[in-house]
C-alpha positions in Angstrom: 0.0 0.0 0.0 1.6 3.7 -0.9 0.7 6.4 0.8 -2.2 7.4 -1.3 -3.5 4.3 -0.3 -3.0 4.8 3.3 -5.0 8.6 2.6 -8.4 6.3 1.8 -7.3 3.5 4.6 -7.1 5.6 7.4 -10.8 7.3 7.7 -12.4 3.7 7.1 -10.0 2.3 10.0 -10.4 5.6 11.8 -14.3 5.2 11.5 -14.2 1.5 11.8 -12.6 1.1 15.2 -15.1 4.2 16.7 -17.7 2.5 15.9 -16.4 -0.7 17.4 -16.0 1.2 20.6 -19.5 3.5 20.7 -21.2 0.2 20.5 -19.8 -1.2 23.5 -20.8 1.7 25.3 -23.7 1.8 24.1 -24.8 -1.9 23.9 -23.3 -1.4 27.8 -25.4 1.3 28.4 -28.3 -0.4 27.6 -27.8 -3.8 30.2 -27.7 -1.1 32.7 -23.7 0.4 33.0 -23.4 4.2 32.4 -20.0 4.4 32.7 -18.9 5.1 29.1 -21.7 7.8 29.0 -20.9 9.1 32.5 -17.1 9.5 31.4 -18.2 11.5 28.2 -16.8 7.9 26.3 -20.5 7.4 24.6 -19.4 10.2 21.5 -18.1 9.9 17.9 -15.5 12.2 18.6 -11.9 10.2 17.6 -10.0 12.5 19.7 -11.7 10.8 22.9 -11.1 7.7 21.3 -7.4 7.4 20.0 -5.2 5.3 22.4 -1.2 5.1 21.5 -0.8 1.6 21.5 -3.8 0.3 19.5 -4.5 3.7 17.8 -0.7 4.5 16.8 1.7 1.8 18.0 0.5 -1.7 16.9 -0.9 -0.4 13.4 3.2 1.6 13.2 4.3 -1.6 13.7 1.6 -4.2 11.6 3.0 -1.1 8.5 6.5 -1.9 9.2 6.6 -5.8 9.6 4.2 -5.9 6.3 6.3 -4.0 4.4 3.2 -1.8 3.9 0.3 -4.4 3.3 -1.4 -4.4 6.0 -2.7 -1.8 8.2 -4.5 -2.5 11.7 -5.3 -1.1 14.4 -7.9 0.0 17.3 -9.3 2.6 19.8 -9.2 3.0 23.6 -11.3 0.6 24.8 -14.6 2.1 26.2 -14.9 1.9 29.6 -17.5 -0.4 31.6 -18.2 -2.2 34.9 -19.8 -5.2 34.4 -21.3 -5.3 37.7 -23.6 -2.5 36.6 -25.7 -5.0 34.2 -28.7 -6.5 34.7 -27.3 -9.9 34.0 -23.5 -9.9 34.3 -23.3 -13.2 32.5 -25.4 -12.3 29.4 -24.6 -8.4 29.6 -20.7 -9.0 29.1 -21.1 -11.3 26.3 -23.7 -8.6 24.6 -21.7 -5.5 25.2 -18.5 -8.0 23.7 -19.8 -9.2 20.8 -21.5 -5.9 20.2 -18.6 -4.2 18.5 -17.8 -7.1 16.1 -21.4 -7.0 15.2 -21.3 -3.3 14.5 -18.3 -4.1 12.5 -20.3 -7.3 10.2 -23.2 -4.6 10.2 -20.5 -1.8 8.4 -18.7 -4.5 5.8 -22.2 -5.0 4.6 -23.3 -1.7 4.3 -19.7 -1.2 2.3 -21.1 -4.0 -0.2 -24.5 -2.8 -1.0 -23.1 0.5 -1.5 -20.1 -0.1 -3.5 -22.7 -1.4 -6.8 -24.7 2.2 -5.9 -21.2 4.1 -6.2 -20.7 2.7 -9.6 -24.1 3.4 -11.0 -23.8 7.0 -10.0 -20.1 6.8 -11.4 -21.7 5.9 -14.7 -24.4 8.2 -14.6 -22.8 11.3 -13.8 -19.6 11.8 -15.5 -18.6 14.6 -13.6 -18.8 12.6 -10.3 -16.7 9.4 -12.0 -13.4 10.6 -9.8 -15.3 11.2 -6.8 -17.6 7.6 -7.1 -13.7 5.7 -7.9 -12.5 7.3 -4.4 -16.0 6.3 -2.6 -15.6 2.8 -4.2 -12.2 2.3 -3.1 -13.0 3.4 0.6 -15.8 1.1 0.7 -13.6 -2.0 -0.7 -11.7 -0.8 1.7 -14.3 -0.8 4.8 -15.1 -4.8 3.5 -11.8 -5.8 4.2 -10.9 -4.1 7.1 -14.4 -4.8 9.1 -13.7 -8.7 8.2 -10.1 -8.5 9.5 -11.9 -6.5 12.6 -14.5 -9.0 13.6 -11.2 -11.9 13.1 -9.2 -10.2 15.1 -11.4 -8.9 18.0 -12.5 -13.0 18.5 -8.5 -14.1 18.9 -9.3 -15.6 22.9 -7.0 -13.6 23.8 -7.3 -11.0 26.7 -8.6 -8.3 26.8 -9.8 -9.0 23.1 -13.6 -9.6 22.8 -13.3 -12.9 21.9 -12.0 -13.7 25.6 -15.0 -12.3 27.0 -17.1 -15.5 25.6 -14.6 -17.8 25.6 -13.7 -17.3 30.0 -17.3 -18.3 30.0 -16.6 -21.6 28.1 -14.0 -22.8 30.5 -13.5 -24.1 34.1 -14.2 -21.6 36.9 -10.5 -22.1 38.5 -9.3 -21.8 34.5 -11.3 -19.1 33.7 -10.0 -16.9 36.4 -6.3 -17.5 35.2 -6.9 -16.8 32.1 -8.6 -13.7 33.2 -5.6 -12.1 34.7 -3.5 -12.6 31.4 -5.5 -9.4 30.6 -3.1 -7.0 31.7 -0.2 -9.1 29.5 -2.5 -10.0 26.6 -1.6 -6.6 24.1 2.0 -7.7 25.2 1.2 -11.0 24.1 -0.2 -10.1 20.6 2.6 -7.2 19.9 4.9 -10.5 20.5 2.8 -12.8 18.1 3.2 -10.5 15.1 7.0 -9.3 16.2 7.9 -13.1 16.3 5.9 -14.7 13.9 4.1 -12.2 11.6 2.7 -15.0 9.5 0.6 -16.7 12.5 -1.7 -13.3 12.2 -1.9 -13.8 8.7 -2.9 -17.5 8.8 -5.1 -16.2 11.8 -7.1 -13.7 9.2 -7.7 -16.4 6.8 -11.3 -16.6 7.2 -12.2 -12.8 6.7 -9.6 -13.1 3.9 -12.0 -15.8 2.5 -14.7 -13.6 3.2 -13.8 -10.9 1.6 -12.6 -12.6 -1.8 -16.6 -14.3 -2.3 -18.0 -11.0 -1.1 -15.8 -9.1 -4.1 -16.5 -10.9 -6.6 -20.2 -10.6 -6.1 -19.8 -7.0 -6.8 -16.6 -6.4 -8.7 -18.7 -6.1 -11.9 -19.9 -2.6 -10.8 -16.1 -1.5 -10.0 -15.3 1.7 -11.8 -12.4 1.5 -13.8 -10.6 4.2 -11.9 -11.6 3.1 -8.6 -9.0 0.4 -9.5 -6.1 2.8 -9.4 -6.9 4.3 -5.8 -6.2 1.2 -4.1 -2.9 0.4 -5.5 
């Protein structure tokens, strides 16, 4: 990716990981925890949002290991307490899974819209360049929501997937697995530094995904849309 592509990466991730976030505290706020709204956390404002490891740090160093293919990254995680829901049990696995659902929810919105971009493309002359850039931003938003909802299901605390999967083991397991939490973006900064291919084999199925979903809609791809996400 060259930096022009990184210009039309970095809104989508920008966007992408807010969103992620808002629906935590909100999906939190509605089992019964006002902490994210209390804290002024419940906003689409990305300056209340960028944190320098996931924001700055890991996607720095996911640019550098893949030589400029692959951009991640995340937000500051929203604050909640847990023992504010109705239902601790059923609340945390809601408010967890509700920003990989908010991402699903944004990857299809990118597909039905991409086909829209190109008819308008095709319509209006004038508004070819613009619908290109659109269209590239939304392929981008497909394959950077799949990656998303992959990588925030890695059982690895404090990534969402861990959230469901403490509730899958042993009580005396569960709560040892629990306190890797504080080592677990440590853990993951070491999986990539070490072994940058694991992640990649990790992403294989929203790499998957994203090939079937393209080629349902490459066919209304704007020829010049092409040449924004080289």
């Amino acid at each position: 990716m060259d930096y022009q592509g990184l210009l039309i990466f970095a809104p989508v991730l920008l966007f992408s990981v807010i969103a992620h976030e808002y629906a935590h505290g909100y999906a939190a706020l509605k089992q019964g925890d006002d902490t994210a709204l209390v804290l002024g956390r419940l906003t689409w404002n990305p300056v209340k949002h960028i944190d320098p490891m996931m924001t700055i740090i890991v996607p720095g160093m996911l640019w550098i290991l893949s030589g400029g293919r692959m951009l991640l990254g995340g937000a500051k995680p929203v604050p909640v307490n847990p023992r504010n829901y109705r239902n601790i049990k059923r609340g945390d696995i809601i408010v967890s899974l509700a920003g990989v659902a908010t991402n699903l929810v944004i990857a299809i919105c990118c597909a039905l819209l991409f086909p829209l971009a190109g008819m308008i493309g095709r319509s209006v002359p004038a508004a070819a360049t613009a619908m290109s850039i659109v269209q590239a931003m939304l392929i981008q938003g497909i394959m950077l929501n799949l990656i998303l909802i992959v990588f925030n299901l890695i059982p690895i605390p404090p990534l969402d997937g861990s959230h469901v999967m403490k509730y899958l083991l042993p009580a005396s397991i569960a709560l040892h697995y629990q306190r890797v939490s504080r080592y677990g973006i440590l853990v993951l900064i070491a999986l990539m530094w070490i072994t940058p291919g694991a992640l990649n084999f990790i992403m294989t199925p929203a790499f998957k995904a994203f090939g079937w979903t393209f080629t349902q809609i490459e066919s209304g791809m704007l020829p010049e849309a092409r040449r924004w996400l080289r």
